[in-house]
C-alpha positions as CSV (number, residue, x, y, z in Angstrom):
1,X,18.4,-6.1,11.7
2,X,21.6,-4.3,11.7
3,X,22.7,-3.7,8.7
4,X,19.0,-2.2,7.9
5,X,18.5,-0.5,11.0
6,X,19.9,3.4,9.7
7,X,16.9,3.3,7.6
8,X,14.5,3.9,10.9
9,X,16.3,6.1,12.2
10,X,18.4,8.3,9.9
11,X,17.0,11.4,8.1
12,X,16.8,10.9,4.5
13,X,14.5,11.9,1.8
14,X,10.6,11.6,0.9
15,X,9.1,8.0,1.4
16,X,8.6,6.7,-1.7
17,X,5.4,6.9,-3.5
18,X,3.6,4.5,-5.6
19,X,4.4,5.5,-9.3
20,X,2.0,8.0,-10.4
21,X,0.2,8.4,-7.6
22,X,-1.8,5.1,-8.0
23,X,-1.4,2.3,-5.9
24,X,-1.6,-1.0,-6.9
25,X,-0.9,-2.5,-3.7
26,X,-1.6,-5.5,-1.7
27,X,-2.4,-6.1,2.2
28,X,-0.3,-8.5,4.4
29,X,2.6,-10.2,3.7
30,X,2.3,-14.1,4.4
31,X,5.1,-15.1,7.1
32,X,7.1,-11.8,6.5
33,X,9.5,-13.9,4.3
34,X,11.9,-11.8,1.4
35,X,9.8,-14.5,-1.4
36,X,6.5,-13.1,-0.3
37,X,7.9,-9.6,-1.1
38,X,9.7,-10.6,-4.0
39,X,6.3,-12.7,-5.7
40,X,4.6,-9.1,-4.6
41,X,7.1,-6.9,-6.7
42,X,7.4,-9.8,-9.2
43,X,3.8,-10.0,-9.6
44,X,3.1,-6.3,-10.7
45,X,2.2,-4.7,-7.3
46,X,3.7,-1.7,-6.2
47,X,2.8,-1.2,-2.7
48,X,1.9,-3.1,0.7
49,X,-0.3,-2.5,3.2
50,X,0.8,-3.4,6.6
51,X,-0.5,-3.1,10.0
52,X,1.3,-2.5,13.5
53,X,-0.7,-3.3,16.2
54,X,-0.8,-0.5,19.1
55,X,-1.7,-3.1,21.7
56,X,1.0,-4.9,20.7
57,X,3.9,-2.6,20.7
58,X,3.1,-0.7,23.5
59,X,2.0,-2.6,26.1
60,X,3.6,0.2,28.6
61,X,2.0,3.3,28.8
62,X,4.8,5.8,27.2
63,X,7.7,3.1,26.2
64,X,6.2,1.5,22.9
65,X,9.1,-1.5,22.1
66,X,9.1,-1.5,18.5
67,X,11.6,-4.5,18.1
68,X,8.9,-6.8,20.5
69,X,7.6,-9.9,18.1
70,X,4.0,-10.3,17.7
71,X,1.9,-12.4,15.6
72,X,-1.0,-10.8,13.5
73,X,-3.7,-13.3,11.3
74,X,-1.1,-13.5,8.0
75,X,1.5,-14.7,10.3
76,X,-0.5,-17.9,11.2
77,X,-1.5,-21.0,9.0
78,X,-3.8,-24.4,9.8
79,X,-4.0,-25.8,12.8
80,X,-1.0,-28.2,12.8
81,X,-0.9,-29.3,16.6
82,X,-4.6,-29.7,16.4
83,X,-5.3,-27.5,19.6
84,X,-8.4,-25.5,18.3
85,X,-5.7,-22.6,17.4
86,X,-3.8,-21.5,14.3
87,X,0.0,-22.2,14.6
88,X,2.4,-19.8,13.1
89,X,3.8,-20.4,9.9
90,X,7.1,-22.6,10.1
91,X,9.9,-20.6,10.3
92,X,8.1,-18.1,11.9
93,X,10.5,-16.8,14.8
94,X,10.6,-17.5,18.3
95,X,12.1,-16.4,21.5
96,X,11.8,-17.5,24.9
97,X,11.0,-13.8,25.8
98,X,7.8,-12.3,26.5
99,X,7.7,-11.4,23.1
100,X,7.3,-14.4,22.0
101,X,7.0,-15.5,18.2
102,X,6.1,-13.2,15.4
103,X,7.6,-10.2,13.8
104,X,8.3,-7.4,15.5
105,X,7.3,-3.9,14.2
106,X,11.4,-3.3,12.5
107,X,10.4,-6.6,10.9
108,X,7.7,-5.9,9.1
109,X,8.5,-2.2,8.0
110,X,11.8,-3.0,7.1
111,X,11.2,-6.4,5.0
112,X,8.9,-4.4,2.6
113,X,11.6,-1.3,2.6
114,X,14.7,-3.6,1.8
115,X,16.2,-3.8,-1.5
116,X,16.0,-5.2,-4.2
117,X,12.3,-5.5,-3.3
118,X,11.2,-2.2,-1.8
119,X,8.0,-1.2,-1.4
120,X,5.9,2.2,-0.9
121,X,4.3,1.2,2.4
122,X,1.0,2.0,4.1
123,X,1.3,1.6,7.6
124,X,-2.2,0.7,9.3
125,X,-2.6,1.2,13.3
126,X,-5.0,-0.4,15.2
127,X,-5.8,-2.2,18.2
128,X,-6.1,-1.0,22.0
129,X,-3.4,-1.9,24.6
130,X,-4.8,-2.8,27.6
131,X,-3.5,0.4,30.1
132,X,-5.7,2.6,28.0
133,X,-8.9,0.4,27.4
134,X,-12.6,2.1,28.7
135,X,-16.0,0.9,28.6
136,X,-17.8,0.0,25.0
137,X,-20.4,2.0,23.5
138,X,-23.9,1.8,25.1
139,X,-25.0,0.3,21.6
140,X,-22.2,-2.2,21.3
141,X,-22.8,-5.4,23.0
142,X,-21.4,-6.0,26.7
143,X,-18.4,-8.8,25.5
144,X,-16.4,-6.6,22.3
145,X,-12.6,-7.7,22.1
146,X,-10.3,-5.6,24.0
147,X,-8.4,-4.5,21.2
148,X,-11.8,-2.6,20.1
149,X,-12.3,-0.5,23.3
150,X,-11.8,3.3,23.1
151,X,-9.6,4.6,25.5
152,X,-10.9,5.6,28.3
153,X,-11.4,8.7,29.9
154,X,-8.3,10.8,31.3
155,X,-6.2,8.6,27.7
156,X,-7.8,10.6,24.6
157,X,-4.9,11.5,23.8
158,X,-2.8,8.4,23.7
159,X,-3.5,7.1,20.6
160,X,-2.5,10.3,18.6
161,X,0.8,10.1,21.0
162,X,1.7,7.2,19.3
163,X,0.7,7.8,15.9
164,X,3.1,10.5,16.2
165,X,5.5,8.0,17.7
166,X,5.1,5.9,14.6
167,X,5.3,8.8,11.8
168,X,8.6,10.2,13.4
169,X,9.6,6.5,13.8
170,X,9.0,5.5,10.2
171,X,8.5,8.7,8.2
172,X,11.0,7.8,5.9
173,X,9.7,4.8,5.2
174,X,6.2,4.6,5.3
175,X,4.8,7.2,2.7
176,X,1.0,7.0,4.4
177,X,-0.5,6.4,7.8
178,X,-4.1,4.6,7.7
179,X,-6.0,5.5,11.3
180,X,-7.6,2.0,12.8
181,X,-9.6,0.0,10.3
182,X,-13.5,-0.8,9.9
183,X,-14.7,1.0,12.7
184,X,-18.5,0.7,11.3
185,X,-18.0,-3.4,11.6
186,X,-21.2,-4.9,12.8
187,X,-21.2,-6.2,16.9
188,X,-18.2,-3.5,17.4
189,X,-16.1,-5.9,16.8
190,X,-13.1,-3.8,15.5
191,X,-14.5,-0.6,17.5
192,X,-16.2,-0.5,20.4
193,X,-16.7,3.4,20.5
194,X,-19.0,5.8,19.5
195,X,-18.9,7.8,16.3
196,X,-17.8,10.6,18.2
197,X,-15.1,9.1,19.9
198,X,-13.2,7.7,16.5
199,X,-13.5,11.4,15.9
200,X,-12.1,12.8,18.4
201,X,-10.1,9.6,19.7
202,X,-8.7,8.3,16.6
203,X,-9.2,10.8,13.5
204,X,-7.9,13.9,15.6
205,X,-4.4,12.0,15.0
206,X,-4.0,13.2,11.6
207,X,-2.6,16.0,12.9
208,X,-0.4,14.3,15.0
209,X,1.5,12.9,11.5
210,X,1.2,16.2,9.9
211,X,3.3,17.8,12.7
212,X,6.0,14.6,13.3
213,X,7.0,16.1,9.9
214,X,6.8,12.8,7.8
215,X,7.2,13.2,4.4
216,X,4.6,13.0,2.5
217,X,3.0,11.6,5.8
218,X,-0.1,11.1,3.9
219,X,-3.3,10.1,6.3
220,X,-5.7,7.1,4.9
221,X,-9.1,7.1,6.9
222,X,-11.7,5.9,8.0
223,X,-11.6,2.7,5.8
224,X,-15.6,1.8,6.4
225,X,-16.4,-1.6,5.7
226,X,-20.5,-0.9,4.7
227,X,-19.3,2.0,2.1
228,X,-21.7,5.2,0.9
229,X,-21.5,8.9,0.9
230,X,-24.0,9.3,3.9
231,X,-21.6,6.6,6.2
232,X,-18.6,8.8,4.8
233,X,-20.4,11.7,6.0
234,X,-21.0,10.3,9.5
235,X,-17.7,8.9,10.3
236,X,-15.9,11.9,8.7
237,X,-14.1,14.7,10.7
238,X,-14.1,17.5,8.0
239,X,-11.9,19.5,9.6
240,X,-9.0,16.8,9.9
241,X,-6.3,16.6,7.6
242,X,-7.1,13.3,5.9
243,X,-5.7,13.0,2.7
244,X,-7.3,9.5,1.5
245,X,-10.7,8.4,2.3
246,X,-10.7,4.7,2.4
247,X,-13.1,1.6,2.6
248,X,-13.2,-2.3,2.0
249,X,-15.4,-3.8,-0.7
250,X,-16.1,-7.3,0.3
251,X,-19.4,-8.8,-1.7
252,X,-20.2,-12.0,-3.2
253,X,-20.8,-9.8,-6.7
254,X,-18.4,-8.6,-9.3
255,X,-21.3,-6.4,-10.7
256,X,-22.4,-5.0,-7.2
257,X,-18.4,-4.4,-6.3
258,X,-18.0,-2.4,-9.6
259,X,-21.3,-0.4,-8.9
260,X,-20.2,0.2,-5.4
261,X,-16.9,1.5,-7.3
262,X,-19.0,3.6,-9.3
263,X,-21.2,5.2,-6.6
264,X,-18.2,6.4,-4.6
265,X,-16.6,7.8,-7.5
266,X,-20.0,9.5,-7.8
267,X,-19.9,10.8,-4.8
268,X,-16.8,11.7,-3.8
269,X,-16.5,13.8,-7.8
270,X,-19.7,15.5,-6.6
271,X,-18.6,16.5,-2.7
272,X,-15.9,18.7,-2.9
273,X,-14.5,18.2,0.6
274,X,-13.5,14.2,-0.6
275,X,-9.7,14.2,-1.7
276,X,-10.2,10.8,-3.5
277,X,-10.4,7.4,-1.5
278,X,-8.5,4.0,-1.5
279,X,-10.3,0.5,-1.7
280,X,-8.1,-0.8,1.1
281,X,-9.2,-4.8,1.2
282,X,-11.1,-6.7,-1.0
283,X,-10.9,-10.3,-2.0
284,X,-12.2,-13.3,-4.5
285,X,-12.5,-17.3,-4.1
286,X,-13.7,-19.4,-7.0
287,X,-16.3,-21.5,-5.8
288,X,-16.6,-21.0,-2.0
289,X,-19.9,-20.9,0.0
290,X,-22.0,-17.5,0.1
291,X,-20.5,-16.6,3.9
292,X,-16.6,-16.3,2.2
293,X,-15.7,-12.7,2.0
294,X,-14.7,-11.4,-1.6
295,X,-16.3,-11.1,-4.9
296,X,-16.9,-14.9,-6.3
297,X,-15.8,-15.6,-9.5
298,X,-15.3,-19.1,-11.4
299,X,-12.1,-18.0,-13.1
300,X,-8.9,-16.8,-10.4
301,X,-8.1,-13.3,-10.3
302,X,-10.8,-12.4,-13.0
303,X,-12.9,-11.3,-10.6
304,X,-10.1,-8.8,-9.0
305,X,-9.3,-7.9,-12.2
306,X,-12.2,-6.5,-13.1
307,X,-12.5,-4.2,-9.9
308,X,-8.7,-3.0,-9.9
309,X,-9.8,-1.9,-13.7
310,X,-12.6,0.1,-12.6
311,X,-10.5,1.6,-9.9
312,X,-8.0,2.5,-12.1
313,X,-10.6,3.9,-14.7
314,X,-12.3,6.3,-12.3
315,X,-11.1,9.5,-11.1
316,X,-11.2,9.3,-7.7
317,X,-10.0,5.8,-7.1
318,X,-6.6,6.1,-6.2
319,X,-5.8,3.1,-5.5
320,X,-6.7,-0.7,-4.0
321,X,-5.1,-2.8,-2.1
322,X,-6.1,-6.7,-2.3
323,X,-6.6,-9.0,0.5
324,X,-4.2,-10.5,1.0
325,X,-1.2,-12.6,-0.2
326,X,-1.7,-15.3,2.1
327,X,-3.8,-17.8,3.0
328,X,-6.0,-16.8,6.1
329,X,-9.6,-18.6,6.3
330,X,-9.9,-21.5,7.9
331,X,-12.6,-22.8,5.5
332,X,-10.6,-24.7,2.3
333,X,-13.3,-23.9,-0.2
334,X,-12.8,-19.9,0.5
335,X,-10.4,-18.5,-1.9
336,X,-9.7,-14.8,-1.2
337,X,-5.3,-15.6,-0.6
338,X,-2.6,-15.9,-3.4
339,X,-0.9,-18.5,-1.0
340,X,-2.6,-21.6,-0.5
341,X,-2.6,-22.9,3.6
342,X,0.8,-25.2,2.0
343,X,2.3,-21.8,1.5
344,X,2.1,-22.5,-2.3
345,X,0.9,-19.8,-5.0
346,X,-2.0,-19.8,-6.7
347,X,-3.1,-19.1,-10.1
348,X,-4.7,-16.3,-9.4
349,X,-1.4,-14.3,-8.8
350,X,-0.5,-15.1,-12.5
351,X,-3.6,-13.7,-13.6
352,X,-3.6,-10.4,-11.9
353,X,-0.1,-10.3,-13.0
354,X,-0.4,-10.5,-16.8
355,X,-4.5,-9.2,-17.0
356,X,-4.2,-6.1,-15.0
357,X,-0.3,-5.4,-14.4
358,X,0.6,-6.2,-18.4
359,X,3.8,-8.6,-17.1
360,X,4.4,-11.2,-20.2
361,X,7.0,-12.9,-18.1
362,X,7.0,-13.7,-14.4
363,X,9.9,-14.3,-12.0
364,X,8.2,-17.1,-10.5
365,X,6.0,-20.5,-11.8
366,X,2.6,-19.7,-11.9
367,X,1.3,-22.6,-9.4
368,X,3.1,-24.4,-7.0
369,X,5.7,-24.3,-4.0
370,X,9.2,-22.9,-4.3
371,X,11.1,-20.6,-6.8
């Protein structure tokens, strides 16, 4: 981490943006290895979604350790050990600190900003540390995960404190700053508040990156997972300075993810407050059962193909951002990763690759383990 570690700290120009304005990005990077980044860059895509996890990096109210390892869901494969839990990833780090195994925050921010691979980045936050969690919504059930919890009362503030922690942190790096993730999921399982308090908890820190004085410091939010104009409306703080809307687009339909496409790009043309919107996860498998999230297609990568094109041909669509370059469901017939659980590619990178991206020749074999 040394020889990259000016880059977090020294001032320096713009973050850079994805070419044109348009990203055509990708979520997660599988093991946080320089080949993940390099099949990424390789493959077409020219930006990565990655998130830091609040809980994670500041487990002390006020001292948030940004060089702590943590593991997130595309750090972790099969089973190995047979305990009944997901083992990292071999090679994956460890240390016999609290931290544990994982990647710190430097880790991940810096492996997409490194050369020759770098990245526009989109940094997501999410997930409550323990010191600030309250009391769940009167409409959520009684057990939610921790992580979903607003803060509680007399800690409003905190989680704009360390937004604006992460944009002066990274805010030569990271070129936009996505606030939580799917805070409409059903059971409030990824958050346990009220409508009012993602407003007021968790939106009101768009400000915060506007004043660390990132640049561009864009603000992605409030990436809904059940997508229409009236849920945009409800979840919406007007009066923040979002710059992206954003939401997921997970069906078991090619046709119904294109007409969801088209409706928003509807929408959004017709209500002048919407500054355009990013579809920031989405997935495909080939033949997997009907519960597998993602479009299902017969052919990998058509099916993703066709939505990026429809992204790309309307307006307001500025940009996806597929799920996710690793393989991360525990059921083998699901097929929504470009790594298989062997940490071999998949087809399906190819064909994103030369369909949609126009590459005639790839850096990489289109199948398989290794170079």
């Amino acid at each position: 981490m040394v020889a990259v570690w000016p880059l977090l700290v020294a001032a320096g120009p713009p973050a850079p943006m994805p070419p044109g304005g348009f990203a055509g990005g990708i979520t997660g990077l599988p093991r946080a290895l320089d080949g993940a980044v390099g099949d990424v860059r390789g493959g077409g895509f020219n930006a990565v979604r990655i998130f830091l996890r609040w809980d994670k990096i500041e487990t002390a109210e006020g001292t948030p350790d940004w060089t702590c390892k943590y593991l997130t869901r595309t750090d972790v494969g099969p089973d190995r050990t047979r305990d009944g839990a997901p083992n990292p990833w071999p090679g994956t780090p460890c240390s016999a600190t609290p931290c544990g195994c994982g990647y710190s925050a430097d880790d991940r921010v810096t492996l997409a900003a490194r050369d020759p691979h770098r990245l526009p980045i989109l940094l997501t936050i999410v997930g409550t540390p323990a010191w600030a969690r309250g009391r769940p919504a009167p409409s959520c059930p009684t057990e939610v995960p921790g992580v979903a919890l607003p803060p509680r009362r007399g800690k409003e503030a905190v989680f704009g404190n360390f937004v604006a922690a992460v944009a002066r942190r990274y805010g030569t790096i990271a070129y936009a700053f996505e606030l939580w993730n799917e805070p409409d999921l059903d059971a409030c399982v990824a958050w346990a508040g009220t409508r009012e308090q993602y407003k007021d908890m968790i939106l009101s820190a768009a400000n915060a990156v506007k004043t660390a004085g990132a640049a561009p410091g864009l603000v992605v939010a409030p990436t809904l997972e059940n997508p229409s104009g009236a849920s945009m409306d409800a979840w919406m703080d007007w009066s923040q300075p979002v710059d992206v809307l954003s939401f997921n687009l997970y069906t078991t339909d090619v046709a119904a993810a294109l007409a969801k496409i088209d409706e928003m790009n509807a929408w959004c043309r017709a209500n002048p407050r919407c500054p355009g919107f990013y579809i920031t996860e989405f997935g495909a498998q080939r033949d997997g059962a009907s519960h597998c999230p993602g479009p299902r297609t017969n052919s990998p990568g058509a099916g993703d193909v066709a939505i990026m094109r429809r992204c790309r041909k309307r307006g307001r669509c500025d940009g996806f951002f597929l799920y996710a370059l690793s393989d991360q469901n525990p059921h083998v017939e699901c097929d929504r990763g470009l790594l298989d659980a062997n940490g071999c590619r998949k087809r399906r990178l190819c064909t994103i690759a030369r369909r949609f991206f126009g590459l005639t020749a790839l850096p990489f074999a289109c199948a398989g383990c290794g170079p």
